[in-house]
C-alpha positions in Angstrom: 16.8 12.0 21.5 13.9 12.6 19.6 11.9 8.6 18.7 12.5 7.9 15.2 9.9 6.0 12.9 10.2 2.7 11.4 8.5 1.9 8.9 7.5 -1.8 8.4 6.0 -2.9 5.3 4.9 -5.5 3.6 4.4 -8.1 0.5 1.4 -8.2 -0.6 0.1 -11.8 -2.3 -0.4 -12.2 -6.1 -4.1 -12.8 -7.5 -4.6 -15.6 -8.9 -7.2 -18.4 -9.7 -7.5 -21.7 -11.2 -9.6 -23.9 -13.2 -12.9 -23.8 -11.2 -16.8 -23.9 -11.2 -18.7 -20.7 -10.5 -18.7 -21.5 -7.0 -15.1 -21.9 -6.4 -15.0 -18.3 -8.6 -17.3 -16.5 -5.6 -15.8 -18.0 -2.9 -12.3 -16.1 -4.4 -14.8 -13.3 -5.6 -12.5 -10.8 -3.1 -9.3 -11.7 -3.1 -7.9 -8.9 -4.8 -9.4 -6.6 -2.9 -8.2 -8.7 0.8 -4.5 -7.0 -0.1 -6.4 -3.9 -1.0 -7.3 -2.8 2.5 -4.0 -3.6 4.1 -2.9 -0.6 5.8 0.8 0.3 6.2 2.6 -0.4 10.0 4.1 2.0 12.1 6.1 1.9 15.1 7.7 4.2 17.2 10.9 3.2 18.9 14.3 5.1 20.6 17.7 4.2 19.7 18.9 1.3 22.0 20.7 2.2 25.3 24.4 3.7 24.5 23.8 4.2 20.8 25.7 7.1 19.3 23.7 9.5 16.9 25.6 8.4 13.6 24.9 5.2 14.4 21.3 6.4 14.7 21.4 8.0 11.7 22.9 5.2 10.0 20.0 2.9 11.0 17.5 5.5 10.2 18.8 5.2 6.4 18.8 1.6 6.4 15.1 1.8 7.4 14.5 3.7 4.3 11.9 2.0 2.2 12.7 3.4 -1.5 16.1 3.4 -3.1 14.9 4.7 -6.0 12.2 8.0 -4.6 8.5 8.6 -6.3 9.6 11.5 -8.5 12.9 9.9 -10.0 13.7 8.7 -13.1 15.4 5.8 -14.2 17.2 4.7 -17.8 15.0 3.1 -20.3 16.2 -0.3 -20.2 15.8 -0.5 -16.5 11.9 0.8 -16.8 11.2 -1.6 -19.3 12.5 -4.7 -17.1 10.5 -2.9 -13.7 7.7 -2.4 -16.5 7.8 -6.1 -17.4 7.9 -7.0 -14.2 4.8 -4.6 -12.7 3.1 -6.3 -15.7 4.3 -10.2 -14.3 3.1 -8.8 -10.8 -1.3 -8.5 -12.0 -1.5 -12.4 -12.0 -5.2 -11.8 -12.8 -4.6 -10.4 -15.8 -3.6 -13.6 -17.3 -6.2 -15.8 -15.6 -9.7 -13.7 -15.4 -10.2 -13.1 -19.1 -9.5 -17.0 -20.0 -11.9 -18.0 -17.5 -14.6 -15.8 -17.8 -14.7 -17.1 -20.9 -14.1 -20.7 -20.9 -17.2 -20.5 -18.1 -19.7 -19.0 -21.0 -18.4 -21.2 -24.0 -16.7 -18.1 -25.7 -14.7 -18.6 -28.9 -10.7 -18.1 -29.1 -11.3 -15.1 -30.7 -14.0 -13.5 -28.1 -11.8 -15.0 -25.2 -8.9 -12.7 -26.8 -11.1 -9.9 -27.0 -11.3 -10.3 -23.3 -7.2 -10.3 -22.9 -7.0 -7.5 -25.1 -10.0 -5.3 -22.7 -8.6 -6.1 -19.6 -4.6 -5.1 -20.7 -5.8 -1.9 -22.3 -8.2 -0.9 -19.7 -5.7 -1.6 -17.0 -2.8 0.6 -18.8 -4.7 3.4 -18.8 -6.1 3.9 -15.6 -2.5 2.8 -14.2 -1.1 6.0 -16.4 -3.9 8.5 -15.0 -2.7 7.0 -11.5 0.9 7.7 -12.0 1.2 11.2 -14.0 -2.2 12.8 -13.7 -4.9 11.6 -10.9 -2.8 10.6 -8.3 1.1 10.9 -9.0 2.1 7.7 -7.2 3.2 4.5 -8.7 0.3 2.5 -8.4 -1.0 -0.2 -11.1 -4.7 -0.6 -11.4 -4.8 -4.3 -12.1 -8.2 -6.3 -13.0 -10.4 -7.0 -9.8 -11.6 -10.2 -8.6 -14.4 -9.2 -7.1 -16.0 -7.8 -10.6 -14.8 -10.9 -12.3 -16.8 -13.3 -9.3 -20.1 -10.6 -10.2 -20.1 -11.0 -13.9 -19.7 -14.7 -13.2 -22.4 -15.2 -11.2 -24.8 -12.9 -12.9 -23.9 -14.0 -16.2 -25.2 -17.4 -15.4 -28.5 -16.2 -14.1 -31.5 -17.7 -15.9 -33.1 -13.8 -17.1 -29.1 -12.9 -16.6 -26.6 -13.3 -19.5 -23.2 -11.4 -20.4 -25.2 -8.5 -21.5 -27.3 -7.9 -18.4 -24.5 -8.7 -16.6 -22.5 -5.6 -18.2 -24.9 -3.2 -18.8 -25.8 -3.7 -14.9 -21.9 -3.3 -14.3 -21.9 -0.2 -16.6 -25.0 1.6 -14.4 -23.3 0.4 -10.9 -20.0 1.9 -12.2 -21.8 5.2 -13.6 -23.2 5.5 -9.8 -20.2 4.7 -8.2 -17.6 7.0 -10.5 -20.5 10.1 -9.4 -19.7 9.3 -5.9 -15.9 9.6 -6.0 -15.7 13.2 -8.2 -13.9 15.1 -6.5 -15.4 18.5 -5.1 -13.2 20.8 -3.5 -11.3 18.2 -2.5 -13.1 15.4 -1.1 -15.8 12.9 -2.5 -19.0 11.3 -0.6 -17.3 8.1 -1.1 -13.8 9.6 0.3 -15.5 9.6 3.9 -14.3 5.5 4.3 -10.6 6.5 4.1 -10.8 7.2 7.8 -12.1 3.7 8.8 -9.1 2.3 7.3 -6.9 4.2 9.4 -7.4 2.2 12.4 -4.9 -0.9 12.8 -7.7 -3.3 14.6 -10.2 -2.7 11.0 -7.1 -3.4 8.1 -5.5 -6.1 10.4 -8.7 -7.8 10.7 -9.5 -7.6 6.9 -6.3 -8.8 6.2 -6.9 -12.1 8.2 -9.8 -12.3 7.0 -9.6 -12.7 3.1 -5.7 -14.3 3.7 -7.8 -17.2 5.2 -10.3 -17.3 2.6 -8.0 -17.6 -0.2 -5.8 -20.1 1.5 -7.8 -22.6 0.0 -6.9 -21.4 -3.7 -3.4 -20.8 -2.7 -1.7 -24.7 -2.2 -4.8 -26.4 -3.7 -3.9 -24.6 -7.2 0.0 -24.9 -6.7 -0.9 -29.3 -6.4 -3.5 -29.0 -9.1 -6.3 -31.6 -9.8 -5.4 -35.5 -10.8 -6.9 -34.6 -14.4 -4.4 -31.4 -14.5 -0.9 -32.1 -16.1 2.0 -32.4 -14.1 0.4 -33.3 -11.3 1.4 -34.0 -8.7 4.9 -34.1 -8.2 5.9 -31.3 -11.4 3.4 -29.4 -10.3 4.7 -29.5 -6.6 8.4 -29.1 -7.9 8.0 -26.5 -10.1 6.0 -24.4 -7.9 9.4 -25.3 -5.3 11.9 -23.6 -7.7 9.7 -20.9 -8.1 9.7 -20.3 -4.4 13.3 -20.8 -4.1 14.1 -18.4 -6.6 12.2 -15.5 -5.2 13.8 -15.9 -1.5 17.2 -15.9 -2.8 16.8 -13.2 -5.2 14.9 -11.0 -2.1 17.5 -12.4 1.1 20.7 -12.8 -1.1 20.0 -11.3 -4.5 21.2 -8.0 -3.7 20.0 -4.6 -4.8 20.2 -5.9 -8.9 18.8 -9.4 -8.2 16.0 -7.8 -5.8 14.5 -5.9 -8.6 13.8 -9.0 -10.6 12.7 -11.4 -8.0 9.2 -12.2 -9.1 10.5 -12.4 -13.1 13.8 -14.7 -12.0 11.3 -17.2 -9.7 8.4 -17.2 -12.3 11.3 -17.9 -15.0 13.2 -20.8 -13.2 9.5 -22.2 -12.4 8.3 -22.2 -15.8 11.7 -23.9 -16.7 11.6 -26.4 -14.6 7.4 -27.4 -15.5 8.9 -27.6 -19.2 11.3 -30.0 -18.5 8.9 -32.4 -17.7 5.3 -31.2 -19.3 6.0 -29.5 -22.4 4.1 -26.0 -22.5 1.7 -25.4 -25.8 2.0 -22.4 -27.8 -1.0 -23.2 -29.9 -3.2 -20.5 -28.1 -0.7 -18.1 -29.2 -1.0 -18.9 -33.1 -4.7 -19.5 -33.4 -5.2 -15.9 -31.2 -5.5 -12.8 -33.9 -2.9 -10.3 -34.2 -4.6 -6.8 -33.4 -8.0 -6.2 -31.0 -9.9 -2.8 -31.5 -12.2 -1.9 -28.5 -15.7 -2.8 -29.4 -18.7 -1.0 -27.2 -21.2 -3.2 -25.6 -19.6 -6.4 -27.5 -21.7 -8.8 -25.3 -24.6 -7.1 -25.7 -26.5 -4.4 -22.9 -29.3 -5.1 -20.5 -30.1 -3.4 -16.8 -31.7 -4.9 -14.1 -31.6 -2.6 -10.7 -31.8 -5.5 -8.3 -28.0 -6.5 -10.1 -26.9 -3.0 -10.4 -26.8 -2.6 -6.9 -25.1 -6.3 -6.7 -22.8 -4.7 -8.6 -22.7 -1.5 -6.4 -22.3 -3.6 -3.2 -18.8 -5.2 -5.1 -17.0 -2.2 -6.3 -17.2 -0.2 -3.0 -14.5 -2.4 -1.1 -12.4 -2.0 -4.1 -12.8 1.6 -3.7 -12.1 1.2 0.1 -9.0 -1.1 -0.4 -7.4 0.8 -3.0 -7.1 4.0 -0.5 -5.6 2.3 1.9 -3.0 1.3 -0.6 -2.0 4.7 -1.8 -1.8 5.9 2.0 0.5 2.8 2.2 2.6 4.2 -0.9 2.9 7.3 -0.2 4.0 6.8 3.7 7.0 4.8 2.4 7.7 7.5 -0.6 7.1 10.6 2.5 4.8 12.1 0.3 1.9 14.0 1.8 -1.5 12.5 0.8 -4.2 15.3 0.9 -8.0 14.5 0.6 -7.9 15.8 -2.7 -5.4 13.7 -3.5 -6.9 10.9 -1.8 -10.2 11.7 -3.8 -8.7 11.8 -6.9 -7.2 8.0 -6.9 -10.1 7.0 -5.9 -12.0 8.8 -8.7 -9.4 6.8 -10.6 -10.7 3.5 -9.5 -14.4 4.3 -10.2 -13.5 5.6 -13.9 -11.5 2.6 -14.5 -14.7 0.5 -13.9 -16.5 2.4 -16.3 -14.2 1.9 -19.2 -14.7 -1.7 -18.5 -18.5 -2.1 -18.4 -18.2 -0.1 -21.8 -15.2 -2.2 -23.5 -16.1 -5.2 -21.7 -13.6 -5.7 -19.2 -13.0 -5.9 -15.3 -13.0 -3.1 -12.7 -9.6 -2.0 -12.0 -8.4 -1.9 -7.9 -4.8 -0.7 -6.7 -3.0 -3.9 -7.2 -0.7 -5.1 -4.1 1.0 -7.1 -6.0 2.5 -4.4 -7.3 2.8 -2.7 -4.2 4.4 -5.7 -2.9 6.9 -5.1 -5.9 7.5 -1.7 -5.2 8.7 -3.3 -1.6 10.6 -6.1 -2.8 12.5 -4.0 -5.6 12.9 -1.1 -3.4 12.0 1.2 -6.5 9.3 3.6 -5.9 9.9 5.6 -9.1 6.0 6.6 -10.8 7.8 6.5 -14.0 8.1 3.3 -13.8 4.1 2.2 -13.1 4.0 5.0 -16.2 5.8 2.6 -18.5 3.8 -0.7 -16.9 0.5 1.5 -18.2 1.8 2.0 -21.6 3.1 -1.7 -22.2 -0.3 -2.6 -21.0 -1.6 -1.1 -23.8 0.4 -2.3 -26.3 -0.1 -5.7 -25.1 -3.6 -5.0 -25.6 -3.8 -4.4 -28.6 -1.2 -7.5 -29.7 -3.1 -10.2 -28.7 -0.6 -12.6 -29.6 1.5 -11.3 -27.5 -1.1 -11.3 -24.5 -1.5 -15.6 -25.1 2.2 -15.5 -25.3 2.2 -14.0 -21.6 -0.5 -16.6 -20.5 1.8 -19.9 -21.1 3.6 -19.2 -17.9 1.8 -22.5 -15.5 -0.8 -22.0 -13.1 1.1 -24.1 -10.8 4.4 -21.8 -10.9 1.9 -18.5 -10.0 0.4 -20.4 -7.7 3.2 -21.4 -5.7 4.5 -17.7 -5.9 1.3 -16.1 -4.3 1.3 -19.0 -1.6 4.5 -17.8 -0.2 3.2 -13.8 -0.9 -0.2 -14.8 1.3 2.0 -16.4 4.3 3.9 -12.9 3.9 0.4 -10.9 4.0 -1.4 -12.8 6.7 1.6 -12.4 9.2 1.2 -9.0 8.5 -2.4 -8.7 9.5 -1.1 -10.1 13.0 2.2 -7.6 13.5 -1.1 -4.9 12.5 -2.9 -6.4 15.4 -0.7 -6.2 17.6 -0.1 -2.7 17.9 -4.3 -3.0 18.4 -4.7 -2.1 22.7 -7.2 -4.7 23.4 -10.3 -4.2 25.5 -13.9 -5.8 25.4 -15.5 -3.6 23.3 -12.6 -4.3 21.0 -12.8 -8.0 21.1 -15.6 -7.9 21.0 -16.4 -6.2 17.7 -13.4 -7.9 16.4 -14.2 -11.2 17.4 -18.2 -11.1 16.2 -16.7 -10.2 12.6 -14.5 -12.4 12.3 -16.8 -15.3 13.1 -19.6 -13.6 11.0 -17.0 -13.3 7.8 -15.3 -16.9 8.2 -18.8 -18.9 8.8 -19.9 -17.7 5.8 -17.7 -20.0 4.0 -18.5 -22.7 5.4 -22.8 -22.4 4.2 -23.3 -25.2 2.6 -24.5 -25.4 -1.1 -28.1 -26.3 -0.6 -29.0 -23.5 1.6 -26.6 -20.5 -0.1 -28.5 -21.2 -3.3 -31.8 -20.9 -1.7 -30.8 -17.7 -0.7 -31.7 -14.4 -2.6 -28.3 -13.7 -4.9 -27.7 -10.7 -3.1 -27.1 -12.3 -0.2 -25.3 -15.2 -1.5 -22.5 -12.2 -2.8 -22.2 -11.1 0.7 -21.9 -14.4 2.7 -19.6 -15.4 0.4 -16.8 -12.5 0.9 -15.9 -12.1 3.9 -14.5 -9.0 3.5 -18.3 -7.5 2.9 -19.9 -9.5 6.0 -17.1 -9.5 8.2 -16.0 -6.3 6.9 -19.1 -4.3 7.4 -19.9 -5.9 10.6 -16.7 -4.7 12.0 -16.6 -1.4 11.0 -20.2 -0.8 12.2 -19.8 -2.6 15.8 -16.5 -0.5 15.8 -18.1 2.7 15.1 -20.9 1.6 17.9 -18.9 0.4 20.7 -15.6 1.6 20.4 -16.0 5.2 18.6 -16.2 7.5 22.2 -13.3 5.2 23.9 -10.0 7.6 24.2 -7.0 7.6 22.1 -4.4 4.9 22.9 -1.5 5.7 24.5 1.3 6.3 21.6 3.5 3.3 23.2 0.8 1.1 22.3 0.3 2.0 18.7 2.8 3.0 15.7 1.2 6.0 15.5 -1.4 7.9 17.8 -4.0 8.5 14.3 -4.0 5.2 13.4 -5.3 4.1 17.2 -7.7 6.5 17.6 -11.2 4.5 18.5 
């Protein structure tokens, strides 16, 4: 009998960030973008001994990622729950905006201006994604790594929100030029087949899991100044926990499709029985946001535009590694073309929000974790996400109204995600055929990306700021390092045997 496939996925963690200097901001700078080069596991396995072929065949079905396929449609109220949800799922949607501009003293009105960017720039990349650029249900969500930039930059003595923009606006010019599509591929296209190989995206994975472990529990507890801490904060963030492993192990097929709404709900009900939660942002915020161009100002330094460059390339990176992920579980072929396309996607997303003043957009896992957990793979569904993005946009109230749900509650939610995601960096390794060269590369990288968190102060600031950006993600230092050492010492080796891989491609060294 012929080996059937298995496909093994996983749930990517939610983005999120707390209450934190400019430091804490870099040192999370790339944690959207950690999920974003998570590539998709195969294996290859035979029925077991004395199995009959309908009871392979009924196995094989059970293995079946999607109930719901990429080109089906589903009843209006049931896309505007998944909708909600997809919307629940970008976590830094409802953090990045608020402090971004708490950090720089904005007014309520100007930090709503920010909600407002990010929602509508968000919905319509996610709609190009789903019905025209791509065709896969993907939500482009706000990236971390553009909002740790803008951060740092803005605060720059001869910096300021404007440089910091209009830098943003020239590295996202340069960087959309590099992904058009020509005859079906794009310069920056030629990563994809880096990402391919399980030792590269199960090293990344470890890699940014660890360094956002210490925003993961830390935020759940809170600080002694924070309400409810710590024993709400703790026992909300519990509930929520609770509530998305039933839902996902015992919910059934209904109950699945909810589970991040049902745990964020019981979490948030359970913080407002014993800290009450203030609506006051929600009345003071204005009613309607128009998209203003340049609203901070515009000012262009190169030395920041290619800071800038240096951030949105692993987004790019990440993001096609996500839409090979997708479309393996929907069995849909994904072409270079295609391929380029998304990734064009990604670049033009960041342009929209250097202009509107906004955040670059990357393929959100959290939504691809969704997609997993629901077991709906419909694009009409990330569709209606894009145009309730919008909408919410452009109600402001209604954004504030989205941003009362704890800190605590998210952050418990994405603790258990990241567990999920890191374990899954270690089932990609271990389909990885080890040799020197191997461990070698692997283990240099590794080292290289984690020790840069632990620089201290003193000496990162004496550093030039470029530099500073790259020690403090390790998915640029450790990154980089591995795929270079990997394309030096590894790149003539043979093919692994397909026994030692889930899938002969993906091994190839």
């Amino acid at each position: 009998m012929r080996p059937r496939r298995r496909y093994t996925c996983f749930l990517p963690a939610m983005t999120l960030e707390g209450k934190g200097s400019a430091t804490a901001a870099r040192r999370v700078a790339s944690e959207d973008f950690v999920f974003g080069l998570m590539e998709h596991t195969l294996s290859t396995d035979t029925p077991k001994s004395g199995a009959s072929i309908p009871e392979a065949t009924a196995e094989n079905r059970s293995a079946r990622v999607f109930d719901v396929g990429i080109n089906e449609r589903l009843p209006l109220s049931q896309l505007a729950v998944l909708a909600l949800q997809n919307v629940f799922g970008m976590t830094g949607m409802f953090v990045f905006p608020g402090l971004l501009g708490r950090a720089f003293h904005l007014s309520d009105p100007e930090i709503a201006y920010l909600y407002g960017m990010t929602f509508m720039a968000c919905g319509i990349i996610t709609i190009l994604q789903s019905v025209l650029l791509l065709r896969l249900p993907i939500a482009q969500g706000p990236y971390a790594g553009s909002f740790g930039a803008l951060l740092t930059v803005g605060h720059l003595q001869s910096g300021g929100l404007g440089t910091a923009f209009g830098s943003f606006f020239v590295a996202s010019l340069i960087w959309c030029l590099l992904t058009v599509p020509i005859r079906g591929r794009s310069v920056a296209g030629m990563f994809a087949r880096h990402l391919r190989l399980p030792v590269i995206s199960g090293m990344i994975v470890m890699l940014i899991v660890v360094q956002i472990a210490s925003v993961a529990l830390p935020t759940w507890i809170g600080s002694p100044k924070s309400p409810g801490f710590p024993v709400v904060n703790l026992l909300s963030g519990a509930v929520s926990v609770a509530g998305i492993v039933f839902a996902m192990l015992w919910g059934g097929r209904r109950l699945r499709r909810v589970a991040i709404l049902l745990g964020l709900a019981l979490g948030t009900l359970a913080y407002t029985l014993f800290e009450p939660v203030s609506f006051a942002a929600v009345v003071a915020a204005p009613l309607v946001v128009e998209p203003r161009i340049f609203p901070f100002g515009f000012g262009v330094r190169m030395d920041l535009v290619a800071v800038f460059l240096l951030v949105l390339i692993p987004a790019g990176m990440g993001s096609m590694a996500l839409y090979q992920t997708v479309a393996d579980w929907g069995k849909q072929t994904l072409s270079p073309g295609r391929m380029s396309e998304g990734l064009f996607g990604v670049a033009l997303g960041s342009v929209v929000a250097a202009v509107w003043g906004g955040f670059s957009t990357i393929a959100y896992p959290d939504n691809i974790g969704i997609l997993r957990a629901t077991r709906v793979g419909s694009r009409f569904v990330t569709l209606a996400a894009g145009i309730l993005l919008i909408v919410l946009g452009g109600c402001v109230k209604f954004d504030m109204l989205l941003v009362v749900v704890p800190i605590p509650v998210i952050s418990a939610a994405a603790t258990l995600l990241f567990g999920i995601v890191f374990m899954h960096g270690v089932h990609i390794l271990s389909h990885v055929e080890w040799n020197d060269r191997r461990l070698i590369a692997s283990g240099l990288a590794f080292l290289i990306g984690l020790g840069g968190l632990f620089i201290s102060p003193e000496v990162l600031h004496a550093m030039p700021l470029m530099l500073q950006l790259v020690f403090q993600q390790p998915v640029i230092s450790g990154g980089l390092t591995l795929v270079v050492l990997h394309s030096l010492l590894c790149s003539k080796q043979q093919p692994s045997p397909p026994s030692a891989a889930p899938s002969r491609a993906q091994n190839r060294a």
